[in-house]
N, C-alpha and C positions, 0 to 999 in steps of 0.2 A: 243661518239665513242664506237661501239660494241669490246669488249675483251673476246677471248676464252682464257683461261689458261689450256695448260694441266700438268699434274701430273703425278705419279706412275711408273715412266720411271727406270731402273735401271739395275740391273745384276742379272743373274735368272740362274739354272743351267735346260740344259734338261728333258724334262718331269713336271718342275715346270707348280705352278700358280702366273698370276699377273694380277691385276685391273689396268688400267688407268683412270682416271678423266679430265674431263673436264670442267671445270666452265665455267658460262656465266655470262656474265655483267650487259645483259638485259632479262628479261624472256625469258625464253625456250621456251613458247608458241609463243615466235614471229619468228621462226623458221620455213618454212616449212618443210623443211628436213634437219638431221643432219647425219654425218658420220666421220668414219676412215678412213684414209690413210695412206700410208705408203713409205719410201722413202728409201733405202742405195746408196751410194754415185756413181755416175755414171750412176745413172737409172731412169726411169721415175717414177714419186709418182701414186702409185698402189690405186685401191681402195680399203678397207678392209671388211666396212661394213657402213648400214645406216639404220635411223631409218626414218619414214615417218611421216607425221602430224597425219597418222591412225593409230599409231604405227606400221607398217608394218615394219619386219625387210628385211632386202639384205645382202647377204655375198659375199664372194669370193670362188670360191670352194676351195681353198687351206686353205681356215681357219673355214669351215663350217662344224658345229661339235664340234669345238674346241671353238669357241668363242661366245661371248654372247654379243653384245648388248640392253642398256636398257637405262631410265632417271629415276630421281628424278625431280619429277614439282617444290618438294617444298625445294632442295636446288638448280636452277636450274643448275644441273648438267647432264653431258652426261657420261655415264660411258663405259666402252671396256671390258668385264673380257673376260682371254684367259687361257685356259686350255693346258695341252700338250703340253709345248712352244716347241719349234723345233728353234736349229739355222738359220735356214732360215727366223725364223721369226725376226731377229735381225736386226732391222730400227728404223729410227728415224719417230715416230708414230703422225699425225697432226689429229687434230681435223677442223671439219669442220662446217659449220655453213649458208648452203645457198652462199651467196660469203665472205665468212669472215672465217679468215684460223688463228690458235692458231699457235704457235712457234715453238712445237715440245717438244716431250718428247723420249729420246734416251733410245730403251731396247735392251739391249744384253742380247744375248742367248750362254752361253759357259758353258763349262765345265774345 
């Protein structure tokens, strides 16, 4: 059974930086596309950003600029770094995987 774990979830004050991690179960390469998403309570889960089998990245324009998606082939990991955190960007952040969806990692954004 495929498993996304994600990581790096926590409390960050405005203006900070934070990484999120995504582990995978099964190689990365057997992914054809991977992404973020993102969710707070009451709303529809947004998408954040993706990476493509060409490494092609996609953002959202509210987080483009600010964030960076990328992998590591060889710990097959999906990583999110996000720059300039903004309280808005305070959700709980899902990793994605084709149709296969990680738990969630909850990042607040306060001061």
């Amino acid at each position: 059974q495929v498993q996304l774990v994600e990581s790096g979830g926590g409390l960050v004050e405005p203006g900070w930086s934070r990484r999120l991690a995504c582990k995978t179960s099964e190689s990365i390469w057997k992914f054809n596309t991977m992404g973020w998403y993102r969710q707070v309570p009451g709303k529809e889960r947004e998408f954040v950003a993706s990476l493509d089998g060409s490494d092609t990245a996609n953002y959202s324009d509210s987080v483009k600029s600010r964030f960076t998606i990328f992998k590591d082939t060889r710990k097959n990991t999906l990583y999110l770094h996000m720059n300039l955190l903004e309280p808005e960007d305070t959700a709980v952040y899902f990793c994605n995987g084709d149709v296969y969806w990680g738990q969630g990692t909850q990042l607040t954004v306060s001061s």
